[in-house]
N, C-alpha and C positions, 0 to 999 in steps of 0.2 A: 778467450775462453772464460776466464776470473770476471767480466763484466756479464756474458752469456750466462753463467752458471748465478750470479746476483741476482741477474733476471729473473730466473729461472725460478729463485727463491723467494722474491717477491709475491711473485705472481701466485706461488703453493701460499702462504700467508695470508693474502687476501683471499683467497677461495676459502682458506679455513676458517676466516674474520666472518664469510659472507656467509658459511655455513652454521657458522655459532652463533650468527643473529637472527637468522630466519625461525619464526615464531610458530613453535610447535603450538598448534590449539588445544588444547584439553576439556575446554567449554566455548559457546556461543552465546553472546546476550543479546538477546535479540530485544529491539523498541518497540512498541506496541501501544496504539491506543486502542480501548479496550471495550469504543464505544458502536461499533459497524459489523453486528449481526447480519447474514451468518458467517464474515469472515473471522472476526474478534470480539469478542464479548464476554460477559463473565457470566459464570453458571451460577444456582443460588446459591449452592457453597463456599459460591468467592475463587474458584478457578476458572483458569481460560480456558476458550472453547471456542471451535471455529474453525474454517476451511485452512486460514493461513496459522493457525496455529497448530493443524495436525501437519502440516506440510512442513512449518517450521521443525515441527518434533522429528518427524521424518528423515528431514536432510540433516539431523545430528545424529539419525541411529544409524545415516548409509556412511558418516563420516565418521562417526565410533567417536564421538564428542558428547560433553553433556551438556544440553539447549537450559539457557537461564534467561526469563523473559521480564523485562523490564518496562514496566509503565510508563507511559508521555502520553500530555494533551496533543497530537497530532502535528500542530504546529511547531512542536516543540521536539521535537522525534530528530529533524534535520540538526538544529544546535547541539542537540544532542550525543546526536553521530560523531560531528565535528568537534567535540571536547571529551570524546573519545568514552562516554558513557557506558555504550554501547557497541559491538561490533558490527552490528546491522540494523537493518529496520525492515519486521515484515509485519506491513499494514495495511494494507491493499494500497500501495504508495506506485500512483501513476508514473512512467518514464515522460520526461518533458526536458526539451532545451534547455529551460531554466535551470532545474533542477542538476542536468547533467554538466553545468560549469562547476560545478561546487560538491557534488558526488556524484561515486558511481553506480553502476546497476547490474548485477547479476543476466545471466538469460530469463526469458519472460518466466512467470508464475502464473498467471493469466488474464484473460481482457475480457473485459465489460465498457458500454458504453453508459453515457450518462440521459438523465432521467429527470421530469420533476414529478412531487408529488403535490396534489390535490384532494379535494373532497369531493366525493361522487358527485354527479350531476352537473358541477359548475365547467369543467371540459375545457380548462383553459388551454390557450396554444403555447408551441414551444416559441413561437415566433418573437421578439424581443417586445418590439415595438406594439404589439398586442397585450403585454404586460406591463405597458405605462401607468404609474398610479400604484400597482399591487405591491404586497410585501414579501417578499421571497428571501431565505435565510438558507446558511450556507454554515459549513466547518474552516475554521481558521487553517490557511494552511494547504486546502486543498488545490487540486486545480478548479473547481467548482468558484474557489474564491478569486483566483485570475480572472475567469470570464466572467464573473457577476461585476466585479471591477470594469472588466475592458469593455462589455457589453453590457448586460442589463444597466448598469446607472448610467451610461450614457444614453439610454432608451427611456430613461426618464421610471426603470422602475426602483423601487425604495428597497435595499437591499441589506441584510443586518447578519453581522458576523458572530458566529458562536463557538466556545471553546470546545465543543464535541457535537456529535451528532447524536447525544440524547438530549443535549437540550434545544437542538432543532428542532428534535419532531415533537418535546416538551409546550412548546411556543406553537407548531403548527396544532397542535391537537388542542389546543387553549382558542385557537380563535385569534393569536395574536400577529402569525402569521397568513397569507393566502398559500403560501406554497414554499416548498422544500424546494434544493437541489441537489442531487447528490449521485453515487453511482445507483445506475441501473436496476441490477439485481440486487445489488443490498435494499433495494426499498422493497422491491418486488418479493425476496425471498428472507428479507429480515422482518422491516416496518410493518408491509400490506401482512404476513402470516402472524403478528402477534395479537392481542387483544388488544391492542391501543390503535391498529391499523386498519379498526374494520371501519369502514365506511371509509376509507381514501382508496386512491387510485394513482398511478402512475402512467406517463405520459407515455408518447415515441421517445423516440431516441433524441437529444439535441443535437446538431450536426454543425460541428465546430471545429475548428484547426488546433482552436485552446482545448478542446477536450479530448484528448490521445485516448486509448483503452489501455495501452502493453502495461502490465502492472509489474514489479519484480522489486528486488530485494535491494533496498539502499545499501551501501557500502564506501566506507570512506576514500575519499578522492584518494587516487594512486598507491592503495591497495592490491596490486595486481596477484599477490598472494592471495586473498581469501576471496578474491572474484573466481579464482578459477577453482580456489577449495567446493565453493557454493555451486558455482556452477557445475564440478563435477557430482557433488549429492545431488545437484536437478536433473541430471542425468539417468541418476542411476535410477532415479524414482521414475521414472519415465520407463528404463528400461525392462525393469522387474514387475513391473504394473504396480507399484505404490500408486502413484499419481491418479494412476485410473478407479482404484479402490475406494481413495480417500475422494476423490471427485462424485465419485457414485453416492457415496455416503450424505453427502452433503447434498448434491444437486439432481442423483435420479441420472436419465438421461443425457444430460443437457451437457454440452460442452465447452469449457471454457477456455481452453488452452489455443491456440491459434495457431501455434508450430512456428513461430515467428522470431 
């Protein structure tokens, strides 16, 4: 009974240990590079603005926390995570095998496929090997930068890395690149609608194994706490029709969510 009843009290102790340590949130910080209209980007005033930035606000009002957004070059968003900067990343940050040995990911946020951009008239193909010789620029970081690695330079085309994606399309609009790669509708509903985007064009879709769509929220490996805090705010936004509002707002019709 004296060894039972020890037990007994062990065990209330650790439940209470394990209780006293679970990490009530009071705020989110979320990572953000702030250069990928219309999900992230800054307004002239110098705040953020953006699909995943209203989404991000969102899943901190349905969680009654208060969203604190923290700037990175893209590439730098993941180290970042991992030295505990931040407690998430919402950047239009693709799900990918790579990725997911090293962190983890929320339920989807949404899916886009990938895209290049060009200059009217010239009609380049997605095809690699029809791209031997050309210059094509990319974001450190992305999965865009996988496959210009694994493909394009072994296709023989010239491929050049940039800390964000405004000085991709800085180089592309200079003349100094032939062409962009990047997500889909960012080019389509960022780049192509601004003043700097008239006269280019975006391609098909590239259709690649290296290029996933499901997009969602970094979070640090074996966090299983704040995966399911996040994913119940993705939930809820779903359920109440945030999701649907704040998607309407930004993209009209058009659907990006996959249900996946």
């Amino acid at each position: 009974m004296k060894k039972t009843l020890l037990t007994l009290s062990a065990l209330t102790l650790c439940m209470a240990a394990g209780l006293a340590t679970a990490k009530e949130y009071k705020e989110l910080r979320f990572g953000v590079d702030p250069s990928y209209a219309p999900f992230e980007s800054k307004a002239a005033d110098g705040s953020l603005v953006g699909f995943d930035i209203d989404l991000g606000n969102a899943i901190c009002a349905e969680l009654k926390v208060k969203c604190k957004w923290v700037e990175s070059d893209f590439d730098g968003t993941i180290p970042g995570l991992k030295a505990n900067k931040f407690d998430g990343v919402i950047s239009s940050m693709t799900v990918t095998p790579a990725r997911e040995k090293v962190i983890d990911f929320s339920s989807e946020l949404f899916s886009g496929p990938t895209a290049l951009v060009f200059k009217k008239g010239v009609s380049l193909s997605t095809d690699p090997d029809s791209l031997k010789g050309k210059k094509v620029g990319y974001e450190q970081g992305t999965i865009q930068e996988a496959y210009a690695k694994k493909i394009l330079d072994k296709a023989g085309v010239q491929t050049q890395a940039y800390a964000n994606q405004d000085q991709v399309y800085a180089d592309l609009i200079s003349g100094r690149l032939d062409a962009s790669i990047q997500d889909m509708l960012q080019a389509e509903l960022g780049f192509l609608k601004s003043p700097q985007g008239v006269g280019f064009e975006v391609s098909p879709p590239v259709d690649s194994e290296l290029l996933p769509a499901k997009t969602a929220v970094g979070i640090a490996k074996g966090n299983t706490e704040l995966k399911a805090l996040i994913d119940k705010g993705i939930k809820a936004l779903h359920d109440d029709g945030t999701y649907a509002s704040i998607q309407k707002k930004h993209f009209g019709d058009l659907n990006l969510y996959s249900g996946k």
